[in-house]
GUNU-563299 format. One record per residue: residue in three letters; x, y, z of N, C-alpha, C in turn. Coordinates in steps of 0.1 Angstrom, whole numbers, padded with zeros to 4 digits, always signed. Example, Ala and Ser with C-alpha at 12.3 -4.5 7.8 and 13.67 -1.06 7.14 Angstrom:
% residues 2
ALA+0132-0057+0078+0123-0045+0078+0132-0033+0078SER+0128-0022+0071+0137-0011+0071+0129+0000+0079
% end
This chain:
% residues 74
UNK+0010-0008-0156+0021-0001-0150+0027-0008-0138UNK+0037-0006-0139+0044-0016-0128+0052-0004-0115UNK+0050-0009-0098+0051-0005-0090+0060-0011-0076UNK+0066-0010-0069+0070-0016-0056+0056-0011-0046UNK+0055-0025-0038+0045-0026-0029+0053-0030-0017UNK+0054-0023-0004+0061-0025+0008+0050-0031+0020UNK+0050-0035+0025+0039-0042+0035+0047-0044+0046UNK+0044-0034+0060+0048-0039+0073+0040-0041+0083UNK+0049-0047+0091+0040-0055+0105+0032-0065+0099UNK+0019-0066+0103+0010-0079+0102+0002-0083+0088UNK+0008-0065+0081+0006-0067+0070+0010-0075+0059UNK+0021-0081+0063+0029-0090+0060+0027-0109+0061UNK+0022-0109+0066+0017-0121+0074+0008-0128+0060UNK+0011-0137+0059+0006-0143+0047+0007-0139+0034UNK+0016-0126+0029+0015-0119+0021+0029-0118+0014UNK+0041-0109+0013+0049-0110+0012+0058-0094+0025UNK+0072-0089+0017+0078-0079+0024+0074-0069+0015UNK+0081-0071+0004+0081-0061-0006+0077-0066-0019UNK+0072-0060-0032+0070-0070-0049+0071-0054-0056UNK+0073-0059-0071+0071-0054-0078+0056-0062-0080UNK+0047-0049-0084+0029-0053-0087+0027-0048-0104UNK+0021-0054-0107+0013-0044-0119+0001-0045-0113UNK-0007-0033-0118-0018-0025-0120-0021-0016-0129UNK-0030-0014-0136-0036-0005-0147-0036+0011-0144UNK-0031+0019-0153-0031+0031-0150-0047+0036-0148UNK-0042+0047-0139-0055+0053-0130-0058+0044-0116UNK-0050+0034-0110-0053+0027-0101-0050+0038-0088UNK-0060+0037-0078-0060+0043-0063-0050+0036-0052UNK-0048+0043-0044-0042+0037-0035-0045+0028-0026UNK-0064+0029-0024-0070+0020-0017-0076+0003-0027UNK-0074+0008-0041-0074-0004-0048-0062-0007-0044UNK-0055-0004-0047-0041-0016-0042-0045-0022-0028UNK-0048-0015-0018-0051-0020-0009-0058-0033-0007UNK-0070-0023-0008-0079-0043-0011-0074-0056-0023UNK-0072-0045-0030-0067-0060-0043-0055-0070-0030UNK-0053-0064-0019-0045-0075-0011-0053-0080-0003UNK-0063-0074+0000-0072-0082+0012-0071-0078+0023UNK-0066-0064+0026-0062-0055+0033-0078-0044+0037UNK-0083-0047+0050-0092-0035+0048-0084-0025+0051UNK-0089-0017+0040-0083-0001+0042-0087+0006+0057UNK-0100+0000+0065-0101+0007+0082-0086+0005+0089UNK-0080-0007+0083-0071-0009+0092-0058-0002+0091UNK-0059+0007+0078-0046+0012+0074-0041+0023+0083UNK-0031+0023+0088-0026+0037+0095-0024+0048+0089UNK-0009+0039+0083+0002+0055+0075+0004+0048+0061UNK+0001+0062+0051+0004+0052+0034+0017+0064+0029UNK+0025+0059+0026+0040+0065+0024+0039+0062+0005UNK+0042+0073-0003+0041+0072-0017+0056+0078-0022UNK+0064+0072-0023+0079+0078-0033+0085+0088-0016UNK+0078+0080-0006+0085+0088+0012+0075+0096+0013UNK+0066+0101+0011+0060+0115+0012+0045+0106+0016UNK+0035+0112+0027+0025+0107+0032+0014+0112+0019UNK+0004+0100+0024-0005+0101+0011-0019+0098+0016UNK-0031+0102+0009-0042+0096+0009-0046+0082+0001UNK-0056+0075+0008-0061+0067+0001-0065+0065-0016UNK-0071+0082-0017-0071+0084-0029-0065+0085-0038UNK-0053+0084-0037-0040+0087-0043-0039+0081-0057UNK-0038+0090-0068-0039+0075-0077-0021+0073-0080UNK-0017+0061-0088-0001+0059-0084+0004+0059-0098UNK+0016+0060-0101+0021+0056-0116+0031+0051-0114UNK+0031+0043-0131+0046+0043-0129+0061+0043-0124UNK+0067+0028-0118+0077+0033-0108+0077+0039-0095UNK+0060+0042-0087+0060+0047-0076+0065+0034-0067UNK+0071+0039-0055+0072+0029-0046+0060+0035-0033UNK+0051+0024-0029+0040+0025-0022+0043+0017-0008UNK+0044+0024+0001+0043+0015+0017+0034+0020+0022UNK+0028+0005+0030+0017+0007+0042+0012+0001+0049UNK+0015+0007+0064+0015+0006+0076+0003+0002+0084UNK+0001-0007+0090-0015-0008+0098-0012+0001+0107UNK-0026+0000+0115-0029+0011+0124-0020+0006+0139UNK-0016+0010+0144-0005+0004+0159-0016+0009+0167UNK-0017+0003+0179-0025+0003+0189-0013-0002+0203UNK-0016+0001+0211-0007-0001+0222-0014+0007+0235UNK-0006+0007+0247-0006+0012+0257+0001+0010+0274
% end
């Protein structure tokens, strides 16, 4: 099944902005994750078709998936 993958901030960084991905139906949203090399600790906010999501999330078809690291500041 094929999906858009959005990646911001530093998630980006050696990686790309945005792709069309395949992955096998029944895939989570924290497989996508690592399948990039992304620890999921670091993940902030996961946005699925705009609407916030769990890690668990499983995705289909045409979803568009963004995600956010964790922002730290002060």
């Amino acid at each position: 099944m094929r999906l858009t993958v959005r990646l911001f901030a530093f998630f980006r960084d050696g990686r790309f902005r945005e792709r069309e991905c395949d992955y096998p139906e029944g895939t989570t949203v924290r497989e996508i994750i690592t399948s990039l090399g992304i620890d999921p600790g670091e993940v902030g906010v996961i946005m699925l078709n705009s609407r916030h999501c769990s890690q668990d999330q499983v995705v289909h078809q045409g979803d568009k998936l963004a995600i956010f690291p964790v922002i730290g500041g002060g």
